[in-house]
C-alpha positions in Angstrom: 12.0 -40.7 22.6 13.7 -37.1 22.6 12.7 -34.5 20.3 14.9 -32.4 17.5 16.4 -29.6 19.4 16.3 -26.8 17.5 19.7 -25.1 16.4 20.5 -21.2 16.2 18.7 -18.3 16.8 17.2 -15.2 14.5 20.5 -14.3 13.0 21.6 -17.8 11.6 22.6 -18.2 8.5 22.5 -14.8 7.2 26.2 -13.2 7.3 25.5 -12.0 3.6 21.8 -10.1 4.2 23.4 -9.0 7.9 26.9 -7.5 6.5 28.1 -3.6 5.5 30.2 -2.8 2.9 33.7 -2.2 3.4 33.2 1.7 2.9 30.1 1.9 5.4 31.4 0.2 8.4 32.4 2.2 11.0 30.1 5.2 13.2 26.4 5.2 12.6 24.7 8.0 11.2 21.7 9.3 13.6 19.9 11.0 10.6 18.9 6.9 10.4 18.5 6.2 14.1 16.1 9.1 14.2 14.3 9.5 10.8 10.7 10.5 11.2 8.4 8.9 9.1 4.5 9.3 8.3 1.4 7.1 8.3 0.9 5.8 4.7 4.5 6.0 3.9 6.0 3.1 1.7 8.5 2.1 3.1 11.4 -0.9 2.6 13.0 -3.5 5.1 16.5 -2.7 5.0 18.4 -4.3 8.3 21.1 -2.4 10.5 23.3 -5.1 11.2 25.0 -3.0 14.0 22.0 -2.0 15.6 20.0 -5.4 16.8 16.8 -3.9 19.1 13.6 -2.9 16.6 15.0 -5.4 14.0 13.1 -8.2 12.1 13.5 -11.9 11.1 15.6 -12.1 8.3 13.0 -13.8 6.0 11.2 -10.2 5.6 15.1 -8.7 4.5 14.1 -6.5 1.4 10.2 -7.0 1.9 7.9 -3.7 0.7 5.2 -2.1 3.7 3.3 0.4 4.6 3.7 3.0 8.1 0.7 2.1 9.9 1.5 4.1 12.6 4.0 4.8 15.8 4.3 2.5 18.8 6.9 4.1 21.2 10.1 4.6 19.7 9.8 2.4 17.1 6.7 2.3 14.0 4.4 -0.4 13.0 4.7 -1.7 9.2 2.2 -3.6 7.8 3.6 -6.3 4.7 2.7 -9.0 2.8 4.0 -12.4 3.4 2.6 -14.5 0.8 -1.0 -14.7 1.3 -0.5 -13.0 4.8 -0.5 -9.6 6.2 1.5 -9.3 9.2 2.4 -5.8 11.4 6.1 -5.6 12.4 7.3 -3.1 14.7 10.4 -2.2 13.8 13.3 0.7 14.4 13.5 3.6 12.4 17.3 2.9 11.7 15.9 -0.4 9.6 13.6 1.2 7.3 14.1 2.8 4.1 11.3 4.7 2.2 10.5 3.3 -0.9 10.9 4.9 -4.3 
């Protein structure tokens, strides 16, 4: 008896979270791409479609951390899913800090 095979990858089912507006496609600003950040900063999940390394499952699109600290390039955020703490280590160019 074969198994379910599992269809798609990350990115599936998500052209509405993974899309620009019409006005903000184009070049990418590298203010983003290399925005320094602190430990303790709040910051919030905010994808760069056009820029796929460092980026996240889309389930954590819009999620809240916290900076826990720097891990080559990229910085380790710690946020809450459900019950859960999990670190992501994620791309400068998809984080946003929080208000």
């Amino acid at each position: 008896m074969k198994m379910v095979t599992r269809t798609g990858s990350r990115r599936r089912k998500s052209r509405e979270k993974l899309t620009k507006r019409k006005s903000q496609r184009g070049k990418l600003s590298l203010t983003g791409y290399f925005k320094v950040l602190k430990e303790g900063d709040k910051v919030v999940l905010k994808a760069e479609p056009s820029v796929h390394k460092g980026s996240y499952h889309t389930r954590f699109h819009g999620k809240q951390g916290i900076v826990k600290g720097k891990q080559g390039r990229c910085y380790r955020v710690m946020i809450n899913d459900g019950s859960k703490q999990k670190t992501l280590i994620l791309h400068p160019v998809h984080l946003k800090r929080a208000r």
